[in-house]
C-alpha angles and dihedrals in degrees: 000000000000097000087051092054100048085045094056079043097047094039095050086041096062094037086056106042069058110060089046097045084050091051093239103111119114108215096208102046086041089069089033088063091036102055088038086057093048094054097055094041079067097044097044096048079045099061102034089049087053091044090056099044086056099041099034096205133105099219088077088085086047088056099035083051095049102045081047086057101037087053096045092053093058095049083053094058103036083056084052091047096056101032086062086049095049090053090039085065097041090041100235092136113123148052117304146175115289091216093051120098 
């Protein structure tokens, strides 16, 4: 768990050292992630905490883990969806130039 931890902190903090060292972060949306982030950091180790202490069993992160990947991949797949739906009807389907805009 620890690793996985140092690995999400090591990660954000090269992407953002980045974005900053690119020109291209925006200082007020930066906090405004941040703080969100934080917030639900709190929330999530609450509940879960308090999901484990009432179930008293492990698996409950297994499951909590499995039904946040299984929605995010359909979310995933319903943005596809309708990404490719959107360029079927505007015709943007296809192979083009890399160098067209």
């Amino acid at each position: 768990m620890a690793s996985t931890v140092v690995l999400v902190f090591l990660s954000s903090t090269a992407a953002t050292l980045s974005f900053i060292l690119q020109g291209r972060l925006i200082g007020t949306y930066a906090v405004l992630f941040c703080l969100v982030g934080l917030c639900g950091g709190c929330m999530g180790v609450s509940v879960v905490g308090a999901l484990l202490r009432l179930a008293k069993r492990p698996s409950v992160v297994v499951l909590l883990l499995s039904v946040a990947l299984a929605v995010a991949g359909l979310c995933c797949s319903v943005a596809g969806v309708y990404g490719f739906a959107d360029a079927w009807e505007q015709g943007r389907l296809g192979v083009r130039a890399l160098c067209q805009q």
